[in-house]
C-alpha positions as CSV (number, residue, x, y, z in Angstrom):
1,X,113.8,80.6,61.2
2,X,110.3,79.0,62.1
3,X,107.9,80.9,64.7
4,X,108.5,78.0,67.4
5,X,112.4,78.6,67.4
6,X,112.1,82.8,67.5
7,X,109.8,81.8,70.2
8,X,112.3,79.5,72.5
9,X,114.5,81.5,72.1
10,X,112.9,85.0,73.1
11,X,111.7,82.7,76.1
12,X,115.7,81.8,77.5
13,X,116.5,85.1,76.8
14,X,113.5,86.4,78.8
15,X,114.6,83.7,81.5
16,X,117.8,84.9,81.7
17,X,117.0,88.8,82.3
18,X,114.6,87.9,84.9
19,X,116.7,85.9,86.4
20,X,119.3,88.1,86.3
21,X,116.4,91.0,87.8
22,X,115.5,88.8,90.0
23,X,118.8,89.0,91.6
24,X,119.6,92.6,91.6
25,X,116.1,93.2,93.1
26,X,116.7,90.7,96.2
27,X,120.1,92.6,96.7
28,X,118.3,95.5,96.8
29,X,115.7,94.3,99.3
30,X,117.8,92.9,101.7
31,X,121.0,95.6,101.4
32,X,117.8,98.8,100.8
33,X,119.0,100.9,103.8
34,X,115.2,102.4,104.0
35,X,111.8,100.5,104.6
36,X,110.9,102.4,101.6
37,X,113.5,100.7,99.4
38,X,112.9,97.5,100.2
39,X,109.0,98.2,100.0
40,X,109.9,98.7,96.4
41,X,111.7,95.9,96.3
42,X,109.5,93.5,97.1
43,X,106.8,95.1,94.7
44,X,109.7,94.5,91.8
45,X,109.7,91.4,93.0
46,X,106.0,90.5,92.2
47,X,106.4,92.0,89.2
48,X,109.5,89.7,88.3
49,X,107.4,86.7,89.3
50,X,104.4,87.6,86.7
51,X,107.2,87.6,84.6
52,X,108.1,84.4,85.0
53,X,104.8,83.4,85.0
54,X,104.3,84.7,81.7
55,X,107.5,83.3,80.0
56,X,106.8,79.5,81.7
57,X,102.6,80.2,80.5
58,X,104.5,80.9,76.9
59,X,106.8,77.9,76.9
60,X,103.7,75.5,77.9
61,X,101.0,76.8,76.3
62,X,99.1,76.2,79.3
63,X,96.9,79.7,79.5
64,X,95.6,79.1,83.1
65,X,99.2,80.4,83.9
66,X,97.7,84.0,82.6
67,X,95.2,83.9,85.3
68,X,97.4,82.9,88.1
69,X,99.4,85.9,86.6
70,X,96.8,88.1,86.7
71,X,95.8,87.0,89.9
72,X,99.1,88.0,91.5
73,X,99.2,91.2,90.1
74,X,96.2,92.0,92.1
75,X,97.6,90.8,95.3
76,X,100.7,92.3,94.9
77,X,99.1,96.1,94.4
78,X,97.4,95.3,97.5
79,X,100.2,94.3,99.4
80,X,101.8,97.4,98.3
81,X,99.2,99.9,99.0
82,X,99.4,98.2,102.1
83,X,103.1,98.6,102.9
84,X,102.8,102.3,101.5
85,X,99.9,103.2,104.6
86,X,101.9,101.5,107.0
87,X,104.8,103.3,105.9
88,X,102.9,106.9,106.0
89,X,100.9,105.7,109.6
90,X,104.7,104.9,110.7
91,X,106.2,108.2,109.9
92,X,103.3,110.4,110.5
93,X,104.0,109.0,114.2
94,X,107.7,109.5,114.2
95,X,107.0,113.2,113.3
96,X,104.6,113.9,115.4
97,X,106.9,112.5,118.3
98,X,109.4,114.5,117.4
99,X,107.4,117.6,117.0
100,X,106.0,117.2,120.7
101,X,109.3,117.1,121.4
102,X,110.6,119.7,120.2
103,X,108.2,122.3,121.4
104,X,108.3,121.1,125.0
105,X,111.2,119.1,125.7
106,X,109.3,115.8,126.8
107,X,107.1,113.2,125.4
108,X,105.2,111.1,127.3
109,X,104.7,107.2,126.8
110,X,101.7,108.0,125.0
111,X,103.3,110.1,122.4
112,X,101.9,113.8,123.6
113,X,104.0,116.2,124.8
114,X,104.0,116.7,128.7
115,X,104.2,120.6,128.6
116,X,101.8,121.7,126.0
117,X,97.7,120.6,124.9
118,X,97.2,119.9,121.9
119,X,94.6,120.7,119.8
120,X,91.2,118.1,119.3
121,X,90.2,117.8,115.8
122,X,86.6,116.9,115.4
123,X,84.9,116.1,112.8
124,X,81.4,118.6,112.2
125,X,78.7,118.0,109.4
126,X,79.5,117.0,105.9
127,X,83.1,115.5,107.3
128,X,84.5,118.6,107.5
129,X,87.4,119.1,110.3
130,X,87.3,121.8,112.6
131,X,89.9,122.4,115.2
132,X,89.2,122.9,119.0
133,X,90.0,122.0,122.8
């Protein structure tokens, strides 16, 4: 076996497990019954695409594709970091909703409960929080 054949053939086989990743992971993300599934999803996703990248930058030899590769990697961390603080804004809100509701019956449109104040938090010096009304 010559190097070029072990490596066309390590690159069909690659092809075909990402391929077949690629489609469990887009099940996933569209079937994910939680924001956070298909969050993860669509970070598997990127990570399936450098893989592609990588196999198609080996079956070329064109080594700009390791860049573009890199590139993407970047992106998607952001994107997911992203996705991750929106996800954690989103249910800090949802809890906090439901914990007005709770302790007075009512929330108003503005998400405070209608029966009770709540607590200011300000910041003082050095960035420490202190609590008051």
């Amino acid at each position: 076996m010559t190097p070029e054949l072990i490596v066309e053939t390590a690159g069909r086989f690659a092809l075909v497990v990402l391929i077949l990743a690629t489609l469990l992971t887009v099940w996933r993300a569209v079937v994910g019954p939680t924001l956070p599934d298909r969050v993860v999803a669509l970070d598997m996703l990127v990570g399936i695409v450098i893989g592609f990248i990588a196999v198609t930058a080996l079956r070329t030899g064109y080594t700009l594709y390791v860049d573009i590769a890199i590139a993407l990697g970047l992106v998607g961390f952001l994107a997911t970091v992203a996705f991750a603080r929106f996800i954690l804004v989103r249910g800090n809100a949802s809890e906090a909703a439901a914990q007005g509701a709770s302790a007075s019956g009512k929330v108003s449109a503005e998400g405070k409960s209608a029966g009770k104040k709540l607590p200011k938090t300000v910041r003082g010096a050095g960035g420490v929080k202190k609590e008051g009304r």
